[in-house]
C-alpha positions in Angstrom: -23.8 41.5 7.9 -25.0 39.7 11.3 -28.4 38.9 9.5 -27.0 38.2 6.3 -24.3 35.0 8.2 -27.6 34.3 10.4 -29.9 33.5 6.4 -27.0 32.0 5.1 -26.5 29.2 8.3 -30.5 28.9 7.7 -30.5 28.1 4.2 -27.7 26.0 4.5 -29.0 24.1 7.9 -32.3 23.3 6.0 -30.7 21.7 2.9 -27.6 20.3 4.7 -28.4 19.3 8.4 -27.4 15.9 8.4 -24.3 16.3 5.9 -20.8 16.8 7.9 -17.7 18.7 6.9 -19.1 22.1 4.7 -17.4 24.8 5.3 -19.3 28.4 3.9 -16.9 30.9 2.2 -17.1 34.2 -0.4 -16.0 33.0 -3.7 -14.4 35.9 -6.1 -17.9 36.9 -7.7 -19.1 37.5 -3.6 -21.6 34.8 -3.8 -21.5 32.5 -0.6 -20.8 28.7 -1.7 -20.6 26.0 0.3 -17.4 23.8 0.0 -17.2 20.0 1.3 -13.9 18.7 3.2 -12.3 18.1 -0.5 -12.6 21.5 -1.6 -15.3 21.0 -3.8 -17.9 23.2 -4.2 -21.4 21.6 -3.7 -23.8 24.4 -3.6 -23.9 28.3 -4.2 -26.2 31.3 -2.7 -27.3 33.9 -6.0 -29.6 36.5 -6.1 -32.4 35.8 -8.7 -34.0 39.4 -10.5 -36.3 39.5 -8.0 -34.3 39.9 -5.7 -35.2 36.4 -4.0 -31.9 34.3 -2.3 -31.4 30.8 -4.0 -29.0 28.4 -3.6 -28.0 26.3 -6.8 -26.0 23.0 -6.7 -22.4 22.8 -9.4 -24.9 21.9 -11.9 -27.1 25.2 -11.7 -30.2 23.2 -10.7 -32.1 25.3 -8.1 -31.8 23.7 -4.3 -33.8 26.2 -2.6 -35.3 29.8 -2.6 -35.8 32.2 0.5 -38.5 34.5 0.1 -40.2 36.9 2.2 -43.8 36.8 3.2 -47.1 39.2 4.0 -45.4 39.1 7.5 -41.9 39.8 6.9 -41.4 36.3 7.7 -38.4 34.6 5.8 -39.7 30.9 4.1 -37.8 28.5 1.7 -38.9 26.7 -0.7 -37.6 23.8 -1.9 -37.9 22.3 -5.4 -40.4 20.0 -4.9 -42.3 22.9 -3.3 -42.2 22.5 -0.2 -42.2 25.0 2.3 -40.7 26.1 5.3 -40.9 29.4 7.4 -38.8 31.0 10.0 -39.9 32.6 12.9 -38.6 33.8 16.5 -39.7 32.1 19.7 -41.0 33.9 22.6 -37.2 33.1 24.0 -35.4 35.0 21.2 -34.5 31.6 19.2 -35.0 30.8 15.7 -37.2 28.6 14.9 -38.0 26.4 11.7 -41.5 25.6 11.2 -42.6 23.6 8.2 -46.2 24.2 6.0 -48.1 22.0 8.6 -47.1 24.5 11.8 -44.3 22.0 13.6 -41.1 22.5 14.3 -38.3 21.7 12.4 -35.1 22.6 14.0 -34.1 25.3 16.8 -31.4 27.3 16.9 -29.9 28.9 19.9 -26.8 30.4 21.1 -24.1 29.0 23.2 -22.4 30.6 25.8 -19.5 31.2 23.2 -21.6 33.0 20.8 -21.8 29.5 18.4 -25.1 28.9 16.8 -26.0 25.2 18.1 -29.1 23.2 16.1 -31.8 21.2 17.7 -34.6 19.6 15.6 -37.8 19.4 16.4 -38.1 16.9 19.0 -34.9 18.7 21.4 -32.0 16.2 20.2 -28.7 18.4 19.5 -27.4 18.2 15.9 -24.5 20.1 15.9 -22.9 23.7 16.3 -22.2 26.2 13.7 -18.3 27.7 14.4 -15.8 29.5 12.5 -12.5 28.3 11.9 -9.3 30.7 11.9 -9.9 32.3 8.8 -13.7 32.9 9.6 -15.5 30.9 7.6 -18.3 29.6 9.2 -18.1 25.6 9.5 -20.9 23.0 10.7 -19.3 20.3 13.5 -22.2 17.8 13.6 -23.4 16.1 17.0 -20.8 12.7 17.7 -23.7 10.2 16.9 -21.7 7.4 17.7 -21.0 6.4 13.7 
């Protein structure tokens, strides 16, 4: 279940990093959607017949699929094709690398257990919590906007 929360935050941290105010819930069918700060449901995590992860927006257009490579690596595509992979630092972090080998975005653990972002160049996006009901919310970085 620990891994499963952990894909779902990387899918959704790829496609929604700068967006504020999703909250990530089960809906009745046991997919995971994400729902904005109206209630509205802007994108939703399937299972395709091969097995593959994609997230589809409230129109059924594919967002993204998570795939597995020859390394056991875990790597989104996006629909335009392009690709990103996850790995684990030498620290025990996750990182985000895209197709040319950079970095992305970081995630690391806070002292509370939170999942906190950082993209590529070490500048803190946000955290990823959960509210009283566990669902797991993104609080953004105050940017000053």
């Amino acid at each position: 279940m620990k891994k499963l929360l952990l894909s779902i935050i990387a899918c959704l941290s790829i496609s929604f990093s700068f967006s504020q105010g999703y909250t990530y819930k089960t809906d009745w069918q046991g997919n995971t959607i994400a729902v904005d700060q109206r209630g509205n449901t802007v994108a939703t995590q399937k299972t395709d017949w091969q097995g593959n992860k994609i997230w589809v927006d409230s129109y059924g257009n594919t967002i993204q699929t998570q795939k597995t490579d020859w390394q056991g690596n875990k790597t989104y595509e996006n629909r335009n094709g392009n690709t990103q992979t996850e790995r684990t630092d030498w620290q025990g972090n996750r990182t985000i690398q895209n197709q040319n080998g950079q970095t992305d975005y970081v995630y690391k653990k806070d002292w509370q257990g939170n999942t906190t972002v950082y993209d590529g160049r070490g500048n803190f996006l946000g955290t990823y919590k959960k509210d009283w009901q566990g669902n797991t919310y993104f609080e953004p970085a105050n940017r000053g906007w």
